[in-house]
C-alpha positions in Angstrom: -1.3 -12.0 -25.7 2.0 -12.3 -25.2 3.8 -10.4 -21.4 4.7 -7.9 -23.4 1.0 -6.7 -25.1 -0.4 -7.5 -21.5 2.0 -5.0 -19.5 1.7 -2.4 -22.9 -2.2 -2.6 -22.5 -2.1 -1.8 -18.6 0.1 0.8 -19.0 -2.5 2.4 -21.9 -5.5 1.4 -19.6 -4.1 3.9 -16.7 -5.3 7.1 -19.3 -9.1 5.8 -18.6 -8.2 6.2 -14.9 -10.3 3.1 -13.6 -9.5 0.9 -10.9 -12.2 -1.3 -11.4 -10.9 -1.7 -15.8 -7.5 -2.4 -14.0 -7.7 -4.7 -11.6 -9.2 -7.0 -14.0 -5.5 -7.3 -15.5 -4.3 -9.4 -12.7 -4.8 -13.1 -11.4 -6.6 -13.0 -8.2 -3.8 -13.6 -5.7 -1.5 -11.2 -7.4 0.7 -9.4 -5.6 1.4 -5.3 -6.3 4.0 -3.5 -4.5 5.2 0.0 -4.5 8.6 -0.6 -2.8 8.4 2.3 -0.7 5.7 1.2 1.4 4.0 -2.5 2.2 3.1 -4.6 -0.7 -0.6 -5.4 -1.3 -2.2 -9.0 -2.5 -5.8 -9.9 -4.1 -7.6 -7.7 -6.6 -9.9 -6.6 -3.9 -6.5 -5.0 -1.7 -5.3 -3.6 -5.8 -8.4 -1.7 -6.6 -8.6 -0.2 -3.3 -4.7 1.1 -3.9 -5.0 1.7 -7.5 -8.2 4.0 -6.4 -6.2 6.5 -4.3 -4.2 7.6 -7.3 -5.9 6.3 -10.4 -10.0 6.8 -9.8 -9.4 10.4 -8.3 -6.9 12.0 -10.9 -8.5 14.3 -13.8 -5.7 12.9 -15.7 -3.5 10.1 -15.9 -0.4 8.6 -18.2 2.3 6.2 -17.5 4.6 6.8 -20.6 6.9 4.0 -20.8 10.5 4.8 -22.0 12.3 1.6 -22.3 10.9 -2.3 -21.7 12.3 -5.1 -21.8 11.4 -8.6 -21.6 12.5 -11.7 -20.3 10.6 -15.0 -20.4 7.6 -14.0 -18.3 9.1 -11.1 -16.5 8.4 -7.6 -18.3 10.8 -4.6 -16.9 9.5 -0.8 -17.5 11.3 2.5 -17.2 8.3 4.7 -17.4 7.2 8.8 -16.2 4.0 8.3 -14.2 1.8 11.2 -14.4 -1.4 12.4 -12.5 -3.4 15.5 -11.9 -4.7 15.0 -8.5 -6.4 18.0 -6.8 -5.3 20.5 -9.4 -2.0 19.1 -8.7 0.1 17.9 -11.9 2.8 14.9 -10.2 5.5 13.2 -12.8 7.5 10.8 -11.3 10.4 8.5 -12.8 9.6 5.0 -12.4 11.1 1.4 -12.7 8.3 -1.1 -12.9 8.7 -4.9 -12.5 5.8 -7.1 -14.1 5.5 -11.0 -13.9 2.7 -12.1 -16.7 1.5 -15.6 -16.3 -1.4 -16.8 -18.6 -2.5 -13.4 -19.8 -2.2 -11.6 -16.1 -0.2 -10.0 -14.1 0.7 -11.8 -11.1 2.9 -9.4 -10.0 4.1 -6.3 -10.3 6.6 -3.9 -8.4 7.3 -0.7 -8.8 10.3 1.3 -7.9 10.4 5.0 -7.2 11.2 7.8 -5.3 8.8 8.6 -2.6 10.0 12.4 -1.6 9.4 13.0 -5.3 5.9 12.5 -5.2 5.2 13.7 -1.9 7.2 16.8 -2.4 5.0 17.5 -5.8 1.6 17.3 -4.0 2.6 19.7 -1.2 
């Protein structure tokens, strides 16, 4: 699969809301990053972050908007949505994926964090 399919397939996967189906998208020192806050490395540290947001939402999308690609490097403009505790969050995102040999490696993702905080209140 080329970057491209690999980062369209992850962001399809989210809907299924599993940590444990996602994490097996990425190498085993890969790094994930939500700029806000400290960046996470190994699948093990991935699934336990993915899990707070992902395992426990009754629903789950990221739609992308826009992607582009660039030799290994896939760049998404995406709405993330959950439904966590009866709570519906949508939050505009720029995402940042580095696909080597059919995994992400990488991946950072740039958003505002009053936005979501301020929607689960």
């Amino acid at each position: 699969m080329t970057p491209e399919q690999v980062v369209r397939e992850f962001c399809n996967a989210v809907a299924r809301r599993s940590s444990a189906e996602l994490v097996g998208f990425f190498t085993a020192d890969a790094v994930y990053h939500n700029i806000p806050v400290e960046p996470v490395q190994g699948k093990e540290m991935i699934q336990a972050t993915l899990a707070q947001f992902v395992d426990i939402s009754s629903d789950a999308e990221f739609e992308i908007l826009a992607l582009a690609t660039a030799g290994n490097k896939v760049l998404t403009e995406r709405i993330d949505r959950f439904t966590i505790n009866g709570k519906r969050v949508e939050i505009a995102v720029m995402g940042t994926f580095e696909v080597t040999d059919g995994k992400i490696g990488a991946w950072r993702d740039y958003f505002d964090m009053q936005q979501f905080m301020k929607q689960m209140a």
